[in-house]
Backbone as ProteinMPNN parsed JSONL, in Angstrom:
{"seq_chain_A": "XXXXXXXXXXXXXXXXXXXXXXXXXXXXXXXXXXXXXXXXXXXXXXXXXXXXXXXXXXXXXXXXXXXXXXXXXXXXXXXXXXXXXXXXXXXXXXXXXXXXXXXXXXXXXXXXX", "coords_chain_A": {"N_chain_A": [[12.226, -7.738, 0.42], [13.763, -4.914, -0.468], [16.463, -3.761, 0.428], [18.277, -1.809, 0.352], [16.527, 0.519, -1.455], [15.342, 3.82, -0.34], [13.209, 5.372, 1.485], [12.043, 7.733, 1.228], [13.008, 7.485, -2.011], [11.095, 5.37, -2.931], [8.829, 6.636, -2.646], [9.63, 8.67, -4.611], [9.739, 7.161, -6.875], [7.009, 6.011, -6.728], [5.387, 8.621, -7.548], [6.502, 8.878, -9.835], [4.528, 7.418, -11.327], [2.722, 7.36, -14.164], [0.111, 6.71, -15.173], [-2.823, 4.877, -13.941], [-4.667, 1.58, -13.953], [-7.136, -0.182, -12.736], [-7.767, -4.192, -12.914], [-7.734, -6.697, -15.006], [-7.205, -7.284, -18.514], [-8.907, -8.868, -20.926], [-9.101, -10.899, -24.202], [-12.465, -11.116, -25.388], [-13.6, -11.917, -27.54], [-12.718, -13.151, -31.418], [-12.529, -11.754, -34.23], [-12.791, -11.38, -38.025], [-11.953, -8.706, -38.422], [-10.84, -7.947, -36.259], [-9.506, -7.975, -32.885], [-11.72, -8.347, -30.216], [-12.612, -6.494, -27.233], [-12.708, -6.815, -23.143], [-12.383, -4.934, -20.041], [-12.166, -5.992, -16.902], [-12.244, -5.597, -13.407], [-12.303, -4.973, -10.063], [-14.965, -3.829, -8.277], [-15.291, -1.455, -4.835], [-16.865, -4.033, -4.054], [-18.253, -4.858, -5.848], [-17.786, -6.868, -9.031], [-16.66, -5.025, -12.079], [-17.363, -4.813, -15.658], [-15.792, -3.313, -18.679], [-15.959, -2.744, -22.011], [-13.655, -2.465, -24.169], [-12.573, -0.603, -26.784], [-9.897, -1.395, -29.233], [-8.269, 0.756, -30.34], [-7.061, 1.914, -27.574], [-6.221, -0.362, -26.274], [-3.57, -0.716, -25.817], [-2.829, 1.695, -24.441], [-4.246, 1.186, -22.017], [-3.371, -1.39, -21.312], [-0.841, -0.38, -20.693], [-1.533, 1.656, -18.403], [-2.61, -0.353, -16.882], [0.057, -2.019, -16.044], [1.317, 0.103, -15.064], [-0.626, 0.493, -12.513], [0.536, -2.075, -11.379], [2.505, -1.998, -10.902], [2.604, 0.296, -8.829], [0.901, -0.882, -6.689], [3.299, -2.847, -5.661], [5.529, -1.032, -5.483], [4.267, 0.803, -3.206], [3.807, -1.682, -1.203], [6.412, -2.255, -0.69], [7.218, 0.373, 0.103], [5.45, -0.232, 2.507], [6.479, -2.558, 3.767], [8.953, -1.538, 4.483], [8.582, 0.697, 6.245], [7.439, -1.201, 8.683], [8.823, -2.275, 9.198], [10.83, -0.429, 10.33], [9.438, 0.597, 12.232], [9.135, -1.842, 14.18], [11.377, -2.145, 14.541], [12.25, 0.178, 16.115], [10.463, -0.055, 17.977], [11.038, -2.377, 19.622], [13.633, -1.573, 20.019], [12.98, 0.237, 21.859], [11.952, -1.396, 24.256], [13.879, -2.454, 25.56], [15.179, -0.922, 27.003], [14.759, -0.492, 30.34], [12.267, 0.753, 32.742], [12.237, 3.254, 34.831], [11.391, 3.353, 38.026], [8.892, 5.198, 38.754], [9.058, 7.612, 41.229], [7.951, 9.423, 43.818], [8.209, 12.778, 44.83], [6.81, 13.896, 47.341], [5.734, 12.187, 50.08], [2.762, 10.015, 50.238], [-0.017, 10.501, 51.746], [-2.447, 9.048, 53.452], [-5.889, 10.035, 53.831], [-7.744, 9.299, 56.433], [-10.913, 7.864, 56.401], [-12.639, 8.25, 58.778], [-12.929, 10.327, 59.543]], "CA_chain_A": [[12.348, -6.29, 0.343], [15.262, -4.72, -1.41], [16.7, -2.702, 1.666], [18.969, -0.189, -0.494], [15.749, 1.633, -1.448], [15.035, 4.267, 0.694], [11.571, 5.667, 1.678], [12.184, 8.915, 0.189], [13.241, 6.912, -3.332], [9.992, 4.078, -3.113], [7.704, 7.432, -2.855], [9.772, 9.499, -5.685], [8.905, 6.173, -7.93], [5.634, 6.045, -7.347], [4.894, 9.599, -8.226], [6.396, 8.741, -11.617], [3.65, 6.741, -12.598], [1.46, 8.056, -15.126], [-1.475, 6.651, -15.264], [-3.185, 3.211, -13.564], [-5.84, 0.942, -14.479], [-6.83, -1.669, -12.174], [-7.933, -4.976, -13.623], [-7.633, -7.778, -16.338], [-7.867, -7.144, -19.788], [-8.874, -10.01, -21.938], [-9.857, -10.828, -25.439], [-13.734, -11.554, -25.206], [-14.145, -12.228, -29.189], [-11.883, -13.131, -32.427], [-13.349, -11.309, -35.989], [-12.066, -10.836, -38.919], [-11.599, -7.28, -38.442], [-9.563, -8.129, -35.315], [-9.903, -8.518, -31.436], [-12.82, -7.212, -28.957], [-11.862, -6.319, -25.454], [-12.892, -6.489, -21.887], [-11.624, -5.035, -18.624], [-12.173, -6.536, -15.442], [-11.543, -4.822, -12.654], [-13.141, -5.957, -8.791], [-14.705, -2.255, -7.264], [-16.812, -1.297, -4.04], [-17.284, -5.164, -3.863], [-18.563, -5.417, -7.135], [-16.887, -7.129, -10.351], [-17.505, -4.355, -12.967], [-16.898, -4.765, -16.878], [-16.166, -2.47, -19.612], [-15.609, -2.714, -23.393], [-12.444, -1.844, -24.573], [-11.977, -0.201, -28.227], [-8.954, -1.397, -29.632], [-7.51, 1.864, -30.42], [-7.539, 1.979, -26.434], [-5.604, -0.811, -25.788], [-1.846, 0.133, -25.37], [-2.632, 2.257, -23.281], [-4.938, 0.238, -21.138], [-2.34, -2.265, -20.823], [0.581, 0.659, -19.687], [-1.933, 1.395, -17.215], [-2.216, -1.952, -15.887], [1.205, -2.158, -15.527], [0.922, 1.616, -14.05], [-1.25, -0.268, -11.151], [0.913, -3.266, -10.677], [3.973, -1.215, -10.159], [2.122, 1.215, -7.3], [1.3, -2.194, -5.651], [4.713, -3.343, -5.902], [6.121, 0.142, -4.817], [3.576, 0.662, -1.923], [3.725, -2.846, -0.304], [7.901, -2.357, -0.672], [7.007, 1.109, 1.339], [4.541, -0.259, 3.952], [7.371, -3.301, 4.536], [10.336, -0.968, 5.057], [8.035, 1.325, 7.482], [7.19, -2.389, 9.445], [10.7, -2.915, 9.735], [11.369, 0.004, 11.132], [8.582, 0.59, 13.085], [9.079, -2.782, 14.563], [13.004, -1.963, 15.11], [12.168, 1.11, 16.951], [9.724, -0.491, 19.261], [12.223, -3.219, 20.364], [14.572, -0.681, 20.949], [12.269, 0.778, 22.946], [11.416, -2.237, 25.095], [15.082, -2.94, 25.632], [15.426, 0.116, 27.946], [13.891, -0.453, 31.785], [11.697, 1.777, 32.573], [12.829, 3.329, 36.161], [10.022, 3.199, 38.672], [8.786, 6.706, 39.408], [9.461, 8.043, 43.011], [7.453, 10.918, 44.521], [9.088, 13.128, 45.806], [6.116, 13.867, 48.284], [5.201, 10.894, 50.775], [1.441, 10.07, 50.164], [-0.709, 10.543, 53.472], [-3.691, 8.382, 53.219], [-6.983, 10.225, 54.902], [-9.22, 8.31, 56.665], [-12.522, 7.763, 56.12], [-13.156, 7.457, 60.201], [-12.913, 11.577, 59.744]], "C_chain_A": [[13.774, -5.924, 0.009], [15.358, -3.414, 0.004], [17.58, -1.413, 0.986], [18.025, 0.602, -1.114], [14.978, 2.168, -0.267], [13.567, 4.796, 0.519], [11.131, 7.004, 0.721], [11.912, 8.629, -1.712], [11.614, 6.176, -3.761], [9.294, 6.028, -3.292], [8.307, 8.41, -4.091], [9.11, 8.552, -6.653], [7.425, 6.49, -7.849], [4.503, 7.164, -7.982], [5.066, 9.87, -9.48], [5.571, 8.331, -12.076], [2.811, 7.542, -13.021], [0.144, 7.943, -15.048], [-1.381, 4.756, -14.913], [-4.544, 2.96, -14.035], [-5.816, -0.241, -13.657], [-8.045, -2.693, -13.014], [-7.341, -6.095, -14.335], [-7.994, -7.458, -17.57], [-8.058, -8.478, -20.706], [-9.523, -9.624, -23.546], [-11.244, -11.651, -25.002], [-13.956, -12.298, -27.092], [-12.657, -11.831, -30.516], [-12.931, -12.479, -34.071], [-12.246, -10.854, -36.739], [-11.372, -9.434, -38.876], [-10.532, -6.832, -37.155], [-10.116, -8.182, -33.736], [-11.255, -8.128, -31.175], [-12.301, -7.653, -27.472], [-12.378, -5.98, -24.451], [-12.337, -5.895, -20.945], [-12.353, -5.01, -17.559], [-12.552, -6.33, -14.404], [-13.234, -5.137, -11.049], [-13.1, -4.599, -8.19], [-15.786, -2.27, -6.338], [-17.476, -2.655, -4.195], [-17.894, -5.715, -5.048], [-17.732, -5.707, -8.567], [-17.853, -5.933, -11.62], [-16.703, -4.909, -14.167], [-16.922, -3.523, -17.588], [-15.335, -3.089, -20.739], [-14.364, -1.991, -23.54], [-11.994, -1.374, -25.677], [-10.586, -0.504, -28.449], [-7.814, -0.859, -30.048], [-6.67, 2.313, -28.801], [-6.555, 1.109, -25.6], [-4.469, -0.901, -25.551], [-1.912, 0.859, -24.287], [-3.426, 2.046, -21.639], [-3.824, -1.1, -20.502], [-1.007, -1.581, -19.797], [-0.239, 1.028, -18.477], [-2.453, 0.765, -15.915], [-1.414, -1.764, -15.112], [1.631, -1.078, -14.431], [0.746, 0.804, -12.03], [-0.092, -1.457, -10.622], [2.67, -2.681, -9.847], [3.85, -0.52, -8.635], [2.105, 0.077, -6.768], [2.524, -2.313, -5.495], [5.415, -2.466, -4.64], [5.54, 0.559, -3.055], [3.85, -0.785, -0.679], [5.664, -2.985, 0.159], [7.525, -0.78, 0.978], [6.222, 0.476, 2.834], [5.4, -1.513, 4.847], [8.615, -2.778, 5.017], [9.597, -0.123, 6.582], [7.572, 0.49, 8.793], [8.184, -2.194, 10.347], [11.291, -1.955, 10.553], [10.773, 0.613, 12.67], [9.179, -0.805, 14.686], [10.86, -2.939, 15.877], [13.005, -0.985, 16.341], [11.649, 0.826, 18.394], [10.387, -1.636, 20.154], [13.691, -2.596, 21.195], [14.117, 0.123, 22.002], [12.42, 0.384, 24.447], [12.842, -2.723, 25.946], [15.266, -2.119, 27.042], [13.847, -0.254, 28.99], [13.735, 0.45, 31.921], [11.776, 1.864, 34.49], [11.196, 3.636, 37.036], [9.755, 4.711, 39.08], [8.619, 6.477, 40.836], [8.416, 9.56, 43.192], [7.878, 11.4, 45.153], [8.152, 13.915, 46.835], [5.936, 12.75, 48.561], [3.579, 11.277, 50.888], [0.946, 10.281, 52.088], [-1.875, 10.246, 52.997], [-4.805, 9.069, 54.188], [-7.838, 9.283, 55.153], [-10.088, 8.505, 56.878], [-13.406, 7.612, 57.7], [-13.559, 9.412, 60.461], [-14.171, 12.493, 59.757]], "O_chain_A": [[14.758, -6.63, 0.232], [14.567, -2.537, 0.351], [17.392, -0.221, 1.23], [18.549, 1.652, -1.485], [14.274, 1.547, 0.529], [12.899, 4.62, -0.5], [10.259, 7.179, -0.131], [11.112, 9.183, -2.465], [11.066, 6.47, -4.824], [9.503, 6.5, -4.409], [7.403, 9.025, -4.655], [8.089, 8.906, -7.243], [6.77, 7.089, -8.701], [3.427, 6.985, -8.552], [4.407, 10.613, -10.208], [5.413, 8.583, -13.27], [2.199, 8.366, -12.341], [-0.735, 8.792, -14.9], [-0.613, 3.854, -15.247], [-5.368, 3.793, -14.413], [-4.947, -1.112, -13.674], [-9.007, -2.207, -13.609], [-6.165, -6.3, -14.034], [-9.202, -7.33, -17.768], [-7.029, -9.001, -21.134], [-10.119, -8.63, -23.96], [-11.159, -12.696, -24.356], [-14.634, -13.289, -27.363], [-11.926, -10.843, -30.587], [-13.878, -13.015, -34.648], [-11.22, -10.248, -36.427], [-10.249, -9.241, -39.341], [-9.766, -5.874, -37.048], [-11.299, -8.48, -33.574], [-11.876, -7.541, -32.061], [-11.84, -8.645, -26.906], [-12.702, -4.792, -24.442], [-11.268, -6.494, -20.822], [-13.126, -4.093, -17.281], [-13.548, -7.023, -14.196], [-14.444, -5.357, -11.1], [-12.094, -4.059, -7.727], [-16.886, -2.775, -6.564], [-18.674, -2.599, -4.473], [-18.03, -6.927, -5.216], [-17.105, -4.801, -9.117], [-19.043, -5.928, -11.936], [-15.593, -5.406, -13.976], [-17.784, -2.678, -17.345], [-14.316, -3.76, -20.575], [-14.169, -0.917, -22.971], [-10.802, -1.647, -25.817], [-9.869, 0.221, -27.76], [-6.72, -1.407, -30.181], [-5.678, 3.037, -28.896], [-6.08, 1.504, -24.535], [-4.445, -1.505, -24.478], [-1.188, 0.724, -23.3], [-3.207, 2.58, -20.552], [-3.704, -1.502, -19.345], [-0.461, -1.969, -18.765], [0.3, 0.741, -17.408], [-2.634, 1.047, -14.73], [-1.557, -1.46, -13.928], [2.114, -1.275, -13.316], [1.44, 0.679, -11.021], [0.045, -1.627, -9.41], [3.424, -2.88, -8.894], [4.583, -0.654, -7.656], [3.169, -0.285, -6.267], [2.85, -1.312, -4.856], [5.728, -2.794, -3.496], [6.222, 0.585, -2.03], [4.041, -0.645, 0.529], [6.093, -3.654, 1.098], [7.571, -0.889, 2.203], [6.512, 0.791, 3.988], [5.278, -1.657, 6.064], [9.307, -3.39, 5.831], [10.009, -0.314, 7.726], [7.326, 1.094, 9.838], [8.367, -2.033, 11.553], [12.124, -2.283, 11.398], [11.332, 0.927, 13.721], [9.483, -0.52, 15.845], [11.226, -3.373, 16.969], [13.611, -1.234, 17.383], [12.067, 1.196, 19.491], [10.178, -1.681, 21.366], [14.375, -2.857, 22.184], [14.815, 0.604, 22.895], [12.747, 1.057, 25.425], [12.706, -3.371, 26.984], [15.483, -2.731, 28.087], [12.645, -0.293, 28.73], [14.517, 1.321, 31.54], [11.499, 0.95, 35.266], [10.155, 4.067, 36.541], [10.584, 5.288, 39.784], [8.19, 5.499, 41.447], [8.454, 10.56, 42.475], [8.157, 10.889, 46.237], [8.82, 14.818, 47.339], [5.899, 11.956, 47.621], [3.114, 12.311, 51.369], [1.527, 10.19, 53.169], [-2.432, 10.99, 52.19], [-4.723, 8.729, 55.368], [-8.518, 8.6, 54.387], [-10.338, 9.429, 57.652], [-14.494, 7.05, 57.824], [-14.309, 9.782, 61.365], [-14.054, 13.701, 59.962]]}, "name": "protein", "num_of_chains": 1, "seq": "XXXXXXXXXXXXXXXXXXXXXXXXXXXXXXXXXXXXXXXXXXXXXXXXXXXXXXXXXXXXXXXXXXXXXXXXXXXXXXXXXXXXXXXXXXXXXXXXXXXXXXXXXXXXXXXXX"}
């Protein structure tokens, strides 16, 4: 984790991104006329496919990258919020915790009453 970005910063990034696409894109087929294209992508437990028009792909790929960045960015946020989480609660634990006192004396009734 890169500790000089702050929490504030990791969440301005990730509202830059444009646009995501999760997945794999591959080439499925070579033709003369030029690629054909799959994407991937693992949803609601199921592997789905779709066709990819070639016109399509640039920007299928930037939104790959879109996705791999939010990962990136997110998992950088959810390890700085660990860390401090984690810091906080040690500092917590550090400090004895003073025994409460009543400042009434209990009086037990008995059950002989």
């Amino acid at each position: 984790m890169n500790s000089s970005i702050s929490l504030p910063d990791i969440l301005q990034q990730v509202a830059r991104i444009q646009s995501m696409e999760r997945g794999k894109l591959s080439v499925i087929k070579q033709s003369a006329t030029g690629a054909f294209y799959k994407l991937q992508a693992h949803e609601n437990g199921r592997n789905h496919t779709r066709y990819i028009p070639r016109e399509q792909v640039p920007a299928i790929q930037q939104a790959i990258e879109g996705y791999k960045q939010f990962q990136t960015l997110t998992g950088q946020y959810a390890e700085e919020v660990i860390t401090q989480t984690r810091a906080a609660i040690a500092a917590g634990s550090k400090k004895k915790p003073s025994p409460r006192k009543s400042s009434s004396p209990r009086n037990r009734k008995s059950s002989n009453s």
